[in-house]
C-alpha positions as CSV (number, residue, x, y, z in Angstrom):
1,X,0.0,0.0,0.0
2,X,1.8,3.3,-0.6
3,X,2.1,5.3,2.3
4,X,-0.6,7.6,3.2
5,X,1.6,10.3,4.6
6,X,3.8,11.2,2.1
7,X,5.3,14.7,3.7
8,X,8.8,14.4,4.3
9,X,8.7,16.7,7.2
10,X,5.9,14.9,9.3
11,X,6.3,14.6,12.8
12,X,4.7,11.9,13.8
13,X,6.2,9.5,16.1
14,X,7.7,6.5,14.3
15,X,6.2,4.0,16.8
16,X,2.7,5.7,15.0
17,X,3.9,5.7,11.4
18,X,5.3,2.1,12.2
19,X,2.2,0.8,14.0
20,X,-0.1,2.4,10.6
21,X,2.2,0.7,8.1
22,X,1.2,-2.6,10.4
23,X,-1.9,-1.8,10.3
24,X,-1.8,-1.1,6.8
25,X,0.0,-4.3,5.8
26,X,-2.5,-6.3,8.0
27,X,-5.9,-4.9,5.9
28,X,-4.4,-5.6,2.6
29,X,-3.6,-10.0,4.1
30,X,-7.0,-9.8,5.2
31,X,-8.3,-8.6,1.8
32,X,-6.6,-11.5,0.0
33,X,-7.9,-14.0,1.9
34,X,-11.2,-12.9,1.5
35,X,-10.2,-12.8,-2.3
36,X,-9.7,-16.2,-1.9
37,X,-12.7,-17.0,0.3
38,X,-14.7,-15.6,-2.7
39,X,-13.0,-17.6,-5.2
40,X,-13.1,-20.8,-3.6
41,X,-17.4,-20.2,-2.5
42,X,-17.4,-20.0,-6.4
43,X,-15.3,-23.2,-7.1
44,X,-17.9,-24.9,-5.1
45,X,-20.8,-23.4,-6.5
46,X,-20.1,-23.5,-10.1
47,X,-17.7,-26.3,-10.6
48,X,-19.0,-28.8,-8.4
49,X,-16.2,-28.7,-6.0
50,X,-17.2,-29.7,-2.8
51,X,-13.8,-29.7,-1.6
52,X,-13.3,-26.4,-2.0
53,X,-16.3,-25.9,-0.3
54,X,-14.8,-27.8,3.0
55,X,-11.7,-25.3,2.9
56,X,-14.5,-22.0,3.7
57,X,-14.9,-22.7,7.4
58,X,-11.5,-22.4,8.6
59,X,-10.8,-20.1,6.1
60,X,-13.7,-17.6,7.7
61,X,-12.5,-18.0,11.0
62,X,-8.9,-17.3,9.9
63,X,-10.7,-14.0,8.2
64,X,-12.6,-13.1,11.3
65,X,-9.5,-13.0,13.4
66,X,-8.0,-10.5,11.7
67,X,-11.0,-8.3,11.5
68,X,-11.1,-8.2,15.3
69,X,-7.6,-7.6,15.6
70,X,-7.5,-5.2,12.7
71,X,-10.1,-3.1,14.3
72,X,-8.8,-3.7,18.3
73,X,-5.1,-2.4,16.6
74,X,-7.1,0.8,15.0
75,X,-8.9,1.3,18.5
76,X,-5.7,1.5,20.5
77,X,-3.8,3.6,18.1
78,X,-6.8,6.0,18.2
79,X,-6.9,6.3,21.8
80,X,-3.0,5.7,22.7
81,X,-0.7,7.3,20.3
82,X,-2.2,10.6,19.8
83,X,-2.5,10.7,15.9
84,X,-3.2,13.4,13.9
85,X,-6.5,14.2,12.2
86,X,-5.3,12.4,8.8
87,X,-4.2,9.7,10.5
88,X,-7.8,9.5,12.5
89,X,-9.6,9.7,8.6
90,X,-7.0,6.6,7.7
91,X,-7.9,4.8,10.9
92,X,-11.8,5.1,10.9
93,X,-11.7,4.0,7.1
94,X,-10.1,1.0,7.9
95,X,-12.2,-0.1,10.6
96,X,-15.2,0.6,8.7
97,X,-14.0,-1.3,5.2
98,X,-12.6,-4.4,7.5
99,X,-16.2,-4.5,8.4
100,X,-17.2,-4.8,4.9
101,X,-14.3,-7.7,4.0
102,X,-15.8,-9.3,6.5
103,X,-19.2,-9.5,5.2
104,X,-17.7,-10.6,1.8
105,X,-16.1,-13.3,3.9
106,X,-19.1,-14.2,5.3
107,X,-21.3,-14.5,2.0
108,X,-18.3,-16.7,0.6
109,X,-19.2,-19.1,3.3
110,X,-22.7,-18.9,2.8
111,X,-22.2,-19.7,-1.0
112,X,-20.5,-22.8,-0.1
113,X,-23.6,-24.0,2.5
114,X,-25.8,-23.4,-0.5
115,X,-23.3,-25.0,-3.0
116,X,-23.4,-28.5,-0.7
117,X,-27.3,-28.4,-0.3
118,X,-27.8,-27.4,-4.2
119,X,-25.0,-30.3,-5.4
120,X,-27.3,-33.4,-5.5
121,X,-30.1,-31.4,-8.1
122,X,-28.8,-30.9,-11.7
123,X,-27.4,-27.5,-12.8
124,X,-30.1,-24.9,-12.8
125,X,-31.0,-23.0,-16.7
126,X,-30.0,-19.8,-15.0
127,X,-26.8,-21.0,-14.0
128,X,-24.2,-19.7,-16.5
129,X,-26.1,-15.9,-15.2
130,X,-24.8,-16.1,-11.7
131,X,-21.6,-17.4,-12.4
132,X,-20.8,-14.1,-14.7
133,X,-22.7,-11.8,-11.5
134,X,-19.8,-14.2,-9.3
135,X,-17.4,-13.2,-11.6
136,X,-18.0,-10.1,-12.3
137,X,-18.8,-9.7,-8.6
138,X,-15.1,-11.0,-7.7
139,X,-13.7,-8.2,-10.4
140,X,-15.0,-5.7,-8.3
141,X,-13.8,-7.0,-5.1
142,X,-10.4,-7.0,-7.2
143,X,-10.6,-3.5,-8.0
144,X,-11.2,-2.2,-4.7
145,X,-8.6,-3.8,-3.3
146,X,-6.1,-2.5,-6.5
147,X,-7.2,1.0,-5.3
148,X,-6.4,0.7,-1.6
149,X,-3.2,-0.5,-2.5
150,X,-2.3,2.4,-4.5
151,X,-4.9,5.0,-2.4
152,X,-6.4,5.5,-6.2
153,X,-9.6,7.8,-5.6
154,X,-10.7,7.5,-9.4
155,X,-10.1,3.3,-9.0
156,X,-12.3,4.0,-5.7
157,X,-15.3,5.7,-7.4
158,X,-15.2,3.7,-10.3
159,X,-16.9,0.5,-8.3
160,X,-20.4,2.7,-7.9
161,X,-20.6,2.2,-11.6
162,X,-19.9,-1.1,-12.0
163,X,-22.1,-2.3,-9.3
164,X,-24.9,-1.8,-11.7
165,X,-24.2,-4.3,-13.7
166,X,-24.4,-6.7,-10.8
167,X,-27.5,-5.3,-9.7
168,X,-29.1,-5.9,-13.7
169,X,-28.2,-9.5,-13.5
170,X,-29.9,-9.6,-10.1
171,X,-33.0,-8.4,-11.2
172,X,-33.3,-10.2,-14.0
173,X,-32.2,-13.9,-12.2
174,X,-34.3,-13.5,-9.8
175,X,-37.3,-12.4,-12.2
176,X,-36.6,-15.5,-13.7
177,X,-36.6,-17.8,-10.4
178,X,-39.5,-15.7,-8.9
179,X,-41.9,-16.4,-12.2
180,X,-40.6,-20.0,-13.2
181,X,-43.6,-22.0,-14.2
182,X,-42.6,-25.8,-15.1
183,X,-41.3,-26.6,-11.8
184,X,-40.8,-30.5,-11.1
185,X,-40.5,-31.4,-7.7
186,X,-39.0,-29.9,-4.8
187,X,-38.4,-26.0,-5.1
188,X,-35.2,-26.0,-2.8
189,X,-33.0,-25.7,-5.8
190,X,-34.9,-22.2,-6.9
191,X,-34.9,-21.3,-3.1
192,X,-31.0,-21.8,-3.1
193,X,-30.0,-20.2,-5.9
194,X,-32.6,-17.0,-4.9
195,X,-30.1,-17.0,-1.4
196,X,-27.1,-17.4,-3.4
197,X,-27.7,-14.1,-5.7
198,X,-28.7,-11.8,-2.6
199,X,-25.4,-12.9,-1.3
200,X,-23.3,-12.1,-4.7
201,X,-25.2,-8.8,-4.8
202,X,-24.8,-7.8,-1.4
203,X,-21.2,-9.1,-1.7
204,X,-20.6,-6.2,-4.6
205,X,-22.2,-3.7,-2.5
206,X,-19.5,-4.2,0.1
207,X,-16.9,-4.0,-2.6
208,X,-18.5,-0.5,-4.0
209,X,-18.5,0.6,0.2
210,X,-14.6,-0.3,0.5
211,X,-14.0,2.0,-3.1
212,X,-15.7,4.5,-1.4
213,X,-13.3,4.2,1.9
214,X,-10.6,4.5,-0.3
215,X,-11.8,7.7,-1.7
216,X,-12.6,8.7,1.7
217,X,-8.7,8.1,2.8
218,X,-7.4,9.8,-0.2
219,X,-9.9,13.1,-0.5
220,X,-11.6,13.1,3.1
221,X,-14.9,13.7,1.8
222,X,-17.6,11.3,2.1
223,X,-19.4,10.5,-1.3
């Protein structure tokens, strides 16, 4: 992540600058774990692999650790080491987008549940749909992450644009599952892949909140 004080001449302590470059280091290992949370919740769901849907639980708690001590580090800088008011804008971004990893980290794992109750019915018509909202979904996630790295404000902004398009293919799936006619059988299937989309489109909604952090971090004005 490049630093988010660049001014030569700061004087801040270097225990602070060193604790925030921690800190700093810490959101971004969270962040690609929850990458991989995502991709393996879509492993499961898509291809069929149940073992990747086995890996999400330890995975999650592995996630949620780090969120707590993420935001228990933020807390005590806040209330310990005296930091300036751009360092207090850094620190309340970062508890607030851990929040929103977490989420996507927990939606990962809630794609996998639904992936090992959905595996013994045969692939749904709609199924090729939601995979491209997953991946499209996970490209997102991607690009929020890109611009926290590199504190990009226009990388930031750009995720309220393309949650749209996760939001279309939302609608229109679950149009499709809400009005299907020639239904065989147990609904669970429909019901399943109803849950999985609110958790792909709530998962891109967290993505568009953590571009908005970053533009919060860069600008200090709330969009």
């Amino acid at each position: 992540m490049k630093a988010v004080h660049s001014n030569p001449d700061s004087q801040r302590p270097h225990q602070l600058a060193r604790a925030i470059r921690r800190l700093e280091r810490d959101v971004l290992i969270m962040g690609a774990l929850v990458e991989n949370s995502f991709r393996l919740s879509h492993q499961a769901l898509f291809a069929r692999n149940l073992t990747a849907a086995e890996k999400l639980p330890r995975l999650d708690k592995k996630i949620d650790r780090f969120y707590r001590q993420i935001e228990s580090d933020c807390t005590a800088i806040m209330t310990l080491q005296a930091p300036t008011a751009q360092d207090l804008r850094c620190l309340s971004a970062f508890m607030q987008l851990v929040r929103d990893l977490e989420r996507i980290g927990d939606y990962a794992k809630d794609l996998a549940e639904i992936a090992i109750k959905i595996f013994p019915y045969p692939p749904h018509t709609c199924l090729s749909e939601i995979e491209a909202m997953s991946l499209h979904a996970q490209a997102m996630l991607a690009t929020s992450l890109g611009a926290l790295a590199d504190l990009d404000e226009a990388g930031g902004r750009s995720l309220k644009h393309l949650d749209d398009t996760v939001d279309d293919a939302y609608d229109r799936v679950y149009q499709t599952l809400a009005h299907q006619r020639d239904v065989q059988g147990v609904v669970e299937p429909i019901v399943l892949l109803a849950l999985a989309i609110r958790c792909l489109e709530r998962m891109a909604d967290h993505a568009t909140n953590i571009g908005q952090r970053v533009a919060y971090i860069v600008t200090g004005q709330r969009s």
